[in-house]
N, C-alpha and C positions, 0 to 999 in steps of 0.2 A: 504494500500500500504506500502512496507516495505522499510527501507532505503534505500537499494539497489537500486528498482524500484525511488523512488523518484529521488535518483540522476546520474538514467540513463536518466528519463525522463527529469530530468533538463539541465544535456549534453547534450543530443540531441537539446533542444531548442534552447541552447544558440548555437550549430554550426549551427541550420537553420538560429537564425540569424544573424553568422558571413556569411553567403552565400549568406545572404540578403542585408548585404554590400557591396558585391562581387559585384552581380548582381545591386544594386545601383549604385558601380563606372561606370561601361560599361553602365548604362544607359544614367547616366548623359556626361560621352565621347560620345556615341553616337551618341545623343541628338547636341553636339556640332558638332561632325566630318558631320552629317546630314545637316548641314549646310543648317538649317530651314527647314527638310526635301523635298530637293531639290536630295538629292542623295539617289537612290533608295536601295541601299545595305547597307547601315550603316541607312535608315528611318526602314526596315525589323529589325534589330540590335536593333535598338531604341524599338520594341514593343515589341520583343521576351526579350530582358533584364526587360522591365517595367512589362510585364506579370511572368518574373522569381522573380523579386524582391517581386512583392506581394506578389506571392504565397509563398514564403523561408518566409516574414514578419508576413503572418498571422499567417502559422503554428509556428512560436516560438511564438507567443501572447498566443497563446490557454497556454502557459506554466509562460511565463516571463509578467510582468505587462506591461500596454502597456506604463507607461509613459516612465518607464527604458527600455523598448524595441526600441521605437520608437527615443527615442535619442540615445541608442547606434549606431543604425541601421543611421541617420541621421547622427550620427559623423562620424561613419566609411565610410559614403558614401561622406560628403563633404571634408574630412580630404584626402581621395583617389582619390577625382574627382580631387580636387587640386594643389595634388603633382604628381600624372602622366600625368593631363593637361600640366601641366608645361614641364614633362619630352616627352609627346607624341604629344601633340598639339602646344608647343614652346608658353603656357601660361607664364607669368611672372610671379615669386612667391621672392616677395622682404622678407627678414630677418625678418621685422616685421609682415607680413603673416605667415612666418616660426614659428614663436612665438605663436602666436594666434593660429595656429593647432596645437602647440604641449599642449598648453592649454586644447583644446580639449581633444586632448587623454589622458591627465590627470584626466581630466572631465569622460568620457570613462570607465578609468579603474578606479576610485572612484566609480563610478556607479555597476559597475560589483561585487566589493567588498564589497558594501552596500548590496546589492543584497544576495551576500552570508552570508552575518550576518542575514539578515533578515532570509533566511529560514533556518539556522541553527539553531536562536531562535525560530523560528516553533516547527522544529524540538524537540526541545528539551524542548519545553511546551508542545507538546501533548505525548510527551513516559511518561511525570510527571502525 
């Protein structure tokens, strides 16, 4: 496989699983707005996002390792349930919460950047 191919296939994983964040936040709203799945439109919401999430999660695994997949994909979903809980469901998100996910997403994008050194040094142990 040529660099090119490597780092389209690497692209591609890593946007399945920014979608699998995506589809993580609305699961987890959902999840809430379903209100113990008592309400039949957002319980539908609830299984259609959980069924989207996997499948955006597994397909970036096949590419990105699952530890750094599964905590990006984790971050990006509680770091999201969160802060639009907050903004959509009139959840509280006090200052020191604020703090703590932004933590995260520093956590996140360390991760992300680890990531990229690592197959870069791949990369450039097997072209030697």
């Amino acid at each position: 496989m040529t660099i090119s191919e490597t780092n389209k296939r690497n692209g591609r994983a890593w946007t399945m699983l920014l979608l699998a964040g995506i589809f993580e936040i609305g699961y987890a709203l959902s999840v809430a707005a379903s209100k113990a799945f008592t309400i039949l439109n957002w319980s539908v919401a609830t299984v259609v996002f959980f069924l989207l999430t996997l499948y955006a999660l597994s397909a970036a695994l096949r590419t990105i390792d699952v530890g750094i997949g599964y905590a990006v994909w984790a971050g990006i979903g509680s770091v999201g349930a969160a802060v639009l809980g907050s903004m959509v469901l009139d959840q509280p998100l006090t200052p020191i919460q604020a703090f703590w996910l932004a933590v995260i997403i520093a956590g996140v994008v360390w991760l992300k950047l680890a990531d990229s050194a690592r197959l870069q040094a791949n990369r450039h142990a097997a072209s030697s």
